[in-house]
VOGU-3710 file (C-alpha; in Angstrom, 3 decimals, decimal comma):
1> xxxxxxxxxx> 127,806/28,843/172,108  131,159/27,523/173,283  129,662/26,843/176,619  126,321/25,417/175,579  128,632/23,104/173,636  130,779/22,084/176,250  128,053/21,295/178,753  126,481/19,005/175,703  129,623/17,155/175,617  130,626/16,574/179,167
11> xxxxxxxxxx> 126,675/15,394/179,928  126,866/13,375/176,446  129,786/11,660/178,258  128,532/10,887/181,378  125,044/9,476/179,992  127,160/6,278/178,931  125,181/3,444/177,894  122,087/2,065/175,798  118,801/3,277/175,824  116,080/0,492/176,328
21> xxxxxxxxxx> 112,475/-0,364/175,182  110,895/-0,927/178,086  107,313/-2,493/178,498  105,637/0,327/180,355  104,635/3,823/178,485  106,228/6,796/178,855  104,394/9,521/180,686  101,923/10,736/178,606  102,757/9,254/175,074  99,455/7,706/174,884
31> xxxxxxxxxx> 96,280/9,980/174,745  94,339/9,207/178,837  91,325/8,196/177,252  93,160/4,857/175,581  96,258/4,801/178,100  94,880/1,727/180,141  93,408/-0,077/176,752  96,841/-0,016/175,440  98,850/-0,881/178,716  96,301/-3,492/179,397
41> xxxxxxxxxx> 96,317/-5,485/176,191  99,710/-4,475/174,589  100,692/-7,786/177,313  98,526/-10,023/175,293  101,413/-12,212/174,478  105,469/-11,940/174,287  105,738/-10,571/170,634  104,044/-7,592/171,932  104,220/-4,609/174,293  102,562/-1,319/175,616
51> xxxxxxxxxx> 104,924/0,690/173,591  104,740/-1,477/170,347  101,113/-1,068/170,016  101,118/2,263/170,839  103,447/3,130/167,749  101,368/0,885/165,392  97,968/2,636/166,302  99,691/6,084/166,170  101,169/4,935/162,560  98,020/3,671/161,406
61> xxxxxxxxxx> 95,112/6,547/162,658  97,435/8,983/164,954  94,651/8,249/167,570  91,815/9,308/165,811  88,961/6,823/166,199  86,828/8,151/163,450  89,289/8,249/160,400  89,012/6,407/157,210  91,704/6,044/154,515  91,234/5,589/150,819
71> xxxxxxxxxx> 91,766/1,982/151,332  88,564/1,852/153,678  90,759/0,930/156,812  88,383/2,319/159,170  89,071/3,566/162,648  92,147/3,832/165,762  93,322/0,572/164,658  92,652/1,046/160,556  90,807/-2,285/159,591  89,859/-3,339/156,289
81> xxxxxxxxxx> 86,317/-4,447/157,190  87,266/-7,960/155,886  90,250/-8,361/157,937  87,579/-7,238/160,772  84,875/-9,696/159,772  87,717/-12,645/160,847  89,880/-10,769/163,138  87,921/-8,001/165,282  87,229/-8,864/168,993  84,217/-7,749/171,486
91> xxxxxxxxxx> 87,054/-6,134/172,899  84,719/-4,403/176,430  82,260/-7,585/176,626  79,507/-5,665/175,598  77,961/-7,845/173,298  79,255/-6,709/169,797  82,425/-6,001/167,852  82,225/-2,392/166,667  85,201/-1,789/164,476  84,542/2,095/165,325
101> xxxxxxxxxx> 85,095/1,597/168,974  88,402/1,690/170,326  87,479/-0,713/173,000  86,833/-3,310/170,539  89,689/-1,951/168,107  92,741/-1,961/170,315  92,443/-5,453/172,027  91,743/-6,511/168,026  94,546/-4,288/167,121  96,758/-6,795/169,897
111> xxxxxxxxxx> 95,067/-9,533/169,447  95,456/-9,718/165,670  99,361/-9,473/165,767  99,506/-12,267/168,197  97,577/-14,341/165,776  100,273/-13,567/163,682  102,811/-13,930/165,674  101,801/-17,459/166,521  101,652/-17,826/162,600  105,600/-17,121/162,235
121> xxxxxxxxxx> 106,774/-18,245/165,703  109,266/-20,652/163,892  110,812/-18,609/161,309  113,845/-17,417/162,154  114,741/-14,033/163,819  113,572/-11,770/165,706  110,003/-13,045/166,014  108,305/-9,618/166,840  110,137/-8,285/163,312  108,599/-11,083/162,044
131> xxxxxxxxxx> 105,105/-10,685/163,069  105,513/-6,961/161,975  106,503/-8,176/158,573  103,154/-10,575/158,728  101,192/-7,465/159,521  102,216/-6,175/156,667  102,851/-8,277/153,652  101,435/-11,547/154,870  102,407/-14,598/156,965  102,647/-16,692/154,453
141> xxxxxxxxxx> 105,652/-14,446/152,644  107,245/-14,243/156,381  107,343/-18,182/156,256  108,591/-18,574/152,616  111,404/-15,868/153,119  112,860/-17,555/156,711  111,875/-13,744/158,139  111,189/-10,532/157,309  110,623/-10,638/153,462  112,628/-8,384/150,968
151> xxxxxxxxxx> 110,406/-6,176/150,387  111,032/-2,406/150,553  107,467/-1,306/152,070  107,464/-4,639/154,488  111,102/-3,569/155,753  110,518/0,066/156,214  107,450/-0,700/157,849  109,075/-2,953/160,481  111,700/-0,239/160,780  109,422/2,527/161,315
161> xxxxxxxxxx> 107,165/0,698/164,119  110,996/-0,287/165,883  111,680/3,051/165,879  108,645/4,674/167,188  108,142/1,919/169,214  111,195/3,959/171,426  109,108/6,881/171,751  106,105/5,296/173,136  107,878/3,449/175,953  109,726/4,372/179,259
171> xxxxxxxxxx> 112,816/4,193/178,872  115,195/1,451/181,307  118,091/3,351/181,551  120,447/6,370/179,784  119,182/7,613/176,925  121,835/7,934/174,096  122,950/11,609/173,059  121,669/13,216/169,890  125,314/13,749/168,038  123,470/16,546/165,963
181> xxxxxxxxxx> 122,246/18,362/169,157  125,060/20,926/169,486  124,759/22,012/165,641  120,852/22,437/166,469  121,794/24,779/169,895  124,146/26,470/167,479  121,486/27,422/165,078  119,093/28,594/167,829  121,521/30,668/169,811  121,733/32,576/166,516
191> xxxxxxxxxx> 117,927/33,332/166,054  117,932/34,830/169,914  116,072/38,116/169,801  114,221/37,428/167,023  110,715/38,789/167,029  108,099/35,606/167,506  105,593/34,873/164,918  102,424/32,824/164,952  103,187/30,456/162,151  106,576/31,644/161,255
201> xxxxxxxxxx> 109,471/29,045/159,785  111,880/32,084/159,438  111,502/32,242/155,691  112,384/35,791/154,095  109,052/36,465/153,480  107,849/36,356/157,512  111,225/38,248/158,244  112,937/35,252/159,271  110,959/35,023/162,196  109,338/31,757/164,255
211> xxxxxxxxxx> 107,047/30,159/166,196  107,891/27,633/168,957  107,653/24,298/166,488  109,112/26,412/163,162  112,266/27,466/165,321  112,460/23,546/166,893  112,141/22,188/163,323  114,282/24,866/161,453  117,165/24,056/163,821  116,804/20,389/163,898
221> xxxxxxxxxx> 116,536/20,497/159,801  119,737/22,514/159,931  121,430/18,784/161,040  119,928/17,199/158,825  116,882/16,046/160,823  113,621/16,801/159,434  110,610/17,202/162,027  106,961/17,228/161,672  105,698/21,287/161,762  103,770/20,878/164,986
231> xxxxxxxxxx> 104,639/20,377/168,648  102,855/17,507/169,783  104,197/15,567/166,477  107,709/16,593/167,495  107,092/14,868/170,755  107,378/11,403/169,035  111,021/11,659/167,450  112,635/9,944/170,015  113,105/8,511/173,203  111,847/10,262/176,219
241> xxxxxxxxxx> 114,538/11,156/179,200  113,279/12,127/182,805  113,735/15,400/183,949  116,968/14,288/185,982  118,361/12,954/182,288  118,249/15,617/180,207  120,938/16,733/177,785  121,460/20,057/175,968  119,508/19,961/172,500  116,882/17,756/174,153
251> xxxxxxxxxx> 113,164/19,383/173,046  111,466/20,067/176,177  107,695/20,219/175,772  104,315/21,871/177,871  101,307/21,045/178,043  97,855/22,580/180,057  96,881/18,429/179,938  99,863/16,483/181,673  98,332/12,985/180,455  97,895/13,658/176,492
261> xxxxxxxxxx> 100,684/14,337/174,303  98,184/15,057/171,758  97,720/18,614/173,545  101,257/19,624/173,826  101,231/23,312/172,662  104,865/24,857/172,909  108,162/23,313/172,443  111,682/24,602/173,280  115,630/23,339/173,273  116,873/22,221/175,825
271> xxxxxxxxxx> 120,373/24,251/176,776  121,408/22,980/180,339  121,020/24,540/183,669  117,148/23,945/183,695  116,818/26,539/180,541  115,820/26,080/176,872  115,826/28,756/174,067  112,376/29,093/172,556  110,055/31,152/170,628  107,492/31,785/173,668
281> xxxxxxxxxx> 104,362/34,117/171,998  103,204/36,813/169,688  105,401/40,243/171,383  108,029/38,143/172,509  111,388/37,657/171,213  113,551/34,169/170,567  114,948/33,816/174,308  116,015/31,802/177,150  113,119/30,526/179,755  112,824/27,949/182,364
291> xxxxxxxxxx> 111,603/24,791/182,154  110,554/24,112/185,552  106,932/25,032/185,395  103,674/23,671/186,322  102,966/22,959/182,729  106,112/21,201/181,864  105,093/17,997/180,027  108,608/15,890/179,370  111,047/15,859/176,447  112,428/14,210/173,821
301> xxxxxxxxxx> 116,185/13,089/172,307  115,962/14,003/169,040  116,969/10,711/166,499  117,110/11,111/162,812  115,620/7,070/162,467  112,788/8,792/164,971  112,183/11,674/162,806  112,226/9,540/160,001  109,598/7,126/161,460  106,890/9,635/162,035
311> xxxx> 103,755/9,257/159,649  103,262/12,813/157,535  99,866/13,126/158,583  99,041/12,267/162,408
//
């Protein structure tokens, strides 16, 4: 542990500086089948970017074109058919405006929060904050407040799409170290040899045994970070660092579909030396693999705001 630890802290200090929010996606964050939709249109205007409107579509459906809420927001981009009616846009020229068809949906999606962003271009602040706000509680309570309103749901909502915003886009330079990633080594070093089991989040019942995810999210949790259950929803708790970035207590993610994070099937943490502790399959035991394999998909730096922005259900 003592050396795992003291690899984590010499790397933390050499990966000095801020992380950015660029305006391109990071590999993979968006599904391939709305990766060009998003890159294309998320440049609508300057309140907006790739990344941004990746994390509001993943926030509002979690990609799935065919989902309906009990409000009746209907499809990728969840709109109320009213807000449709004056907003949507015949997004692929084809004639109509079919709120069900992401083609349509995601240039509305952009389109309707630089209609709002035009709205509240003179309030004060940060005027993509502000449009976020308008999104959500109205432009009209944007404008009367000087910004983003006081409102507990409007400012956790702008919070939440800042935040996941990071995990959608490529990042510009160092990412920041996790400070809890040591404690979450710590706790996985301690589970190696355990027996793997499909499902398992080491409760006594299951004989304190794991799956890939349960270990990831049991050791994170023991920081005081709480993940989502499943890989590819871990994927979006933070920034993204290339392989040539990577710091102990990074999760390190595969994937048989290098373009979709939405098939990401096995997780691990990162340790140093191009190895990760993970719970690999049913007769295995809690160990330490390589990374470097064909299916290697990217990783993330765990952040307890990018845990905490993650919708429950994706």
């Amino acid at each position: 542990m003592l050396l795992v630890v003291g690899v984590y802290l010499v790397a933390g200090n050499l990966a000095g500086g801020t992380g950015g929010s660029g305006k391109t996606l990071a590999k993979g964050s968006v599904p391939a089948a709305y990766q060009a939709l998003v890159a294309r249109w998320g440049n609508l205007c300057p309140a907006i970017n790739p990344a941004l409107l990746a994390a509001q579509l993943y926030q509002e459906s979690g990609w799935d074109p065919d989902v309906v809420s009990h409000a009746d927001a209907r499809g990728i981009a969840q709109f109320i058919p009213g807000t449709w009616a004056a907003h949507g846009i015949d997004g692929d020229g084809d004639g109509d405006r079919d709120i069900w068809d992401p083609k349509d949906a995601i240039p509305s999606a952009a389109s309707y929060d630089c209609e709002l962003a035009g709205y509240v271009e003179d309030v004060p602040g940060d005027t993509t904050n502000n449009m976020l706000a308008a999104y959500n509680a109205g432009a009209y309570r944007v404008i009367e407040a000087g910004g983003v309103p006081s409102i507990s749901e409007t400012q956790n909502y702008v919070k939440i799409i800042r935040s996941l915003e990071k995990s959608f886009a490529a990042p510009t330079g160092r990412v920041d170290p996790t400070e809890q990633a040591a404690g979450a080594i710590a706790y996985a070093q301690e589970k190696l040899g355990t027996p793997y089991l499909w499902g398992g989040n080491g409760t006594a019942d299951q004989g304190g045994r794991f799956d890939c995810s349960g270990l990831t999210k049991a050791a994170y949790e023991s920081v005081g970070i709480e993940l989502p259950r499943v890989a590819n929803d871990q994927y979006n708790a933070g920034a993204h660092p290339g392989r040539d970035e990577l710091l102990p207590g990074d999760l390190v993610f595969f994937s048989d579909d290098l373009t979709n994070s939405r098939a990401i099937r096995h997780v691990g943490i990162y340790v140093g030396g191009g190895y990760m502790i993970d719970a690999p399959r049913t007769g295995a035991v809690i160990r330490f693999d390589p990374i470097d394999t064909p299916d290697y998909f990217g990783a993330t730096r765990v952040t307890e705001d990018g845990a905490k922005a993650l919708p429950t259900t994706v």
